[in-house]
KOLKOL-274544 format. One record per residue (C-alpha): residue in one letter; x, y negated, z negated. Coordinates in Angstrom, 2 decimals, padded with zeros to 5 digits, m for minus. Example, Ala and Ser with C-alpha at 12.3 -4.5 7.8 and 13.67 -1.06 7.14 Angstrom:
<nodes>
residu = A; u = 012.30; v = 004.50; w = m007.80
residu = S; u = 013.67; v = 001.06; w = m007.14
</nodes>
This chain:
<nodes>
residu = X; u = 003.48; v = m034.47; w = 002.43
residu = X; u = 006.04; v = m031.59; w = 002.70
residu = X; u = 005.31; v = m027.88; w = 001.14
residu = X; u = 008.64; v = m026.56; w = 001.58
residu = X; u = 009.43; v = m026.24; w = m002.14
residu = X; u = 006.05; v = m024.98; w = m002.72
residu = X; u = 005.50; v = m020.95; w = m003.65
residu = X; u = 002.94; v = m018.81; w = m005.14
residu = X; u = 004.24; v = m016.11; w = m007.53
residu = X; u = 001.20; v = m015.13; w = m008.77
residu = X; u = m002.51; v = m015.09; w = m008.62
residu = X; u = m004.93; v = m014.07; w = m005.43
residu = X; u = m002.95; v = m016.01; w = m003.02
residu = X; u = 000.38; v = m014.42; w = m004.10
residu = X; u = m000.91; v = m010.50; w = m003.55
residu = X; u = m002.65; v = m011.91; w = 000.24
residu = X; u = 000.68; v = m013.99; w = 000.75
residu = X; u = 002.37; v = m011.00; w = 000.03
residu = X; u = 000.26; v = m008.55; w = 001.92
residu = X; u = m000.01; v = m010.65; w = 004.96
residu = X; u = 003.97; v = m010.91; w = 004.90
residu = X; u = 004.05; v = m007.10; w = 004.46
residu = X; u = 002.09; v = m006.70; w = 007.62
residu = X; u = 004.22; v = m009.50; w = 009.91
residu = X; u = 007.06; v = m007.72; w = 009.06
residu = X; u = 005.22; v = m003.95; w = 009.85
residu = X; u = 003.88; v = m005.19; w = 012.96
residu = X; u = 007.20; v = m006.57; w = 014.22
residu = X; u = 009.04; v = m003.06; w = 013.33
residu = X; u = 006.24; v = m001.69; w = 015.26
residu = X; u = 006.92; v = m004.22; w = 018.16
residu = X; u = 010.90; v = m003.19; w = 018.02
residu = X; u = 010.22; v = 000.48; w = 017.81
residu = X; u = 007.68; v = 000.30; w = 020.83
residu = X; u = 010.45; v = m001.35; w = 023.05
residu = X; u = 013.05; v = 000.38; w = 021.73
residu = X; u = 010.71; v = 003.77; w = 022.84
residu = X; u = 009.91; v = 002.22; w = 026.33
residu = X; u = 013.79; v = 001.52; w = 027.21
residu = X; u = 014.64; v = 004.91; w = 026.43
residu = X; u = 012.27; v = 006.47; w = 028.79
residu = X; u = 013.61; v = 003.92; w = 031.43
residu = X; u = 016.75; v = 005.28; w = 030.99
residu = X; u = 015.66; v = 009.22; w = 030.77
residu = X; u = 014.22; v = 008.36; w = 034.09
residu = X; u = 017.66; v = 007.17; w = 035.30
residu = X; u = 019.54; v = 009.88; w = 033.94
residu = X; u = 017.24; v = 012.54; w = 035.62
residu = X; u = 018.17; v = 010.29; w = 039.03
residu = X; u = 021.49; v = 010.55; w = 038.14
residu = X; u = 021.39; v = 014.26; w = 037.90
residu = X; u = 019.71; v = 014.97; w = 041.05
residu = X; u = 022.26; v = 012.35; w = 042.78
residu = X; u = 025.27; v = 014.24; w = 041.13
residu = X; u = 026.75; v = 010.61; w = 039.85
residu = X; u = 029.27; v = 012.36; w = 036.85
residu = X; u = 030.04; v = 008.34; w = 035.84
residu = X; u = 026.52; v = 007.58; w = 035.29
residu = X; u = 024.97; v = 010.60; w = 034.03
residu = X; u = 027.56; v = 009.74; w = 031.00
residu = X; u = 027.19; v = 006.05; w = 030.71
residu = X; u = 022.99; v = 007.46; w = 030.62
residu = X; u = 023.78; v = 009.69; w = 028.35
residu = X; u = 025.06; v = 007.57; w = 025.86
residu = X; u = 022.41; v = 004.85; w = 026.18
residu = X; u = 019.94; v = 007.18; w = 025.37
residu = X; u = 022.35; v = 008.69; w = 022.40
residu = X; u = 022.07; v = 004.95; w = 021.22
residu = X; u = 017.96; v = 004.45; w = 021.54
residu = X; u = 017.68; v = 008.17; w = 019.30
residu = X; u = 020.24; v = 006.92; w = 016.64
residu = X; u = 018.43; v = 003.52; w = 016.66
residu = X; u = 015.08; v = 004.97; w = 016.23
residu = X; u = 016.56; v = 007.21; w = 013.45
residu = X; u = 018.27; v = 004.90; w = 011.77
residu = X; u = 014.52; v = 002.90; w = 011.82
residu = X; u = 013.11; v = 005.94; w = 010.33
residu = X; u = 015.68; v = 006.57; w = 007.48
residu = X; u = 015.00; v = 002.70; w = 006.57
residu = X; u = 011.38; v = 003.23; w = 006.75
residu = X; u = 011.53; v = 005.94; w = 004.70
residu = X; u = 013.79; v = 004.43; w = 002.19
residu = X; u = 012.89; v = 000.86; w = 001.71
residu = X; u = 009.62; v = 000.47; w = m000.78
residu = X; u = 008.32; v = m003.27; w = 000.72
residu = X; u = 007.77; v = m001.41; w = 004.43
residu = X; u = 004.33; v = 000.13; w = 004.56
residu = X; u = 003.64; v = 002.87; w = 006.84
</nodes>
């Protein structure tokens, strides 16, 4: 017996379908956002080694990575902010 054509649009079990899909998709943001957060503090570690080591070449390749984490978790933000299906 296969489900895969089968939906619920409406009823109980279509407001808890849709609520539990609402929080899968909240709790892997959350997931992303907490690895995205841990990477860039690896990296602010490196770049404060870099600094004390003097390394010009990788202070700017650090720099950048963490430019890239902040503009990811901004960009995260602005979508969170924006899109009306993404509880907070």
């Amino acid at each position: 017996m296969s489900f895969s054509n089968f939906s619920i649009n409406c009823g109980p079990f279509a407001k808890t379908r849709k609520d539990a899909d609402n929080f899968c998709h909240n709790l892997f943001l959350s997931h992303a956002i907490d690895k995205c957060i841990e990477q860039m503090k690896k990296v602010e570690e490196e770049y404060k080694d870099a600094l004390l080591r003097g390394d010009v070449e990788l202070i700017e390749q650090k720099k950048l990575e963490i430019q890239t984490y902040r503009a990811s978790l901004q960009l995260t933000a602005y979508m969170l902010n924006e899109v009306d299906e993404i509880s907070t």
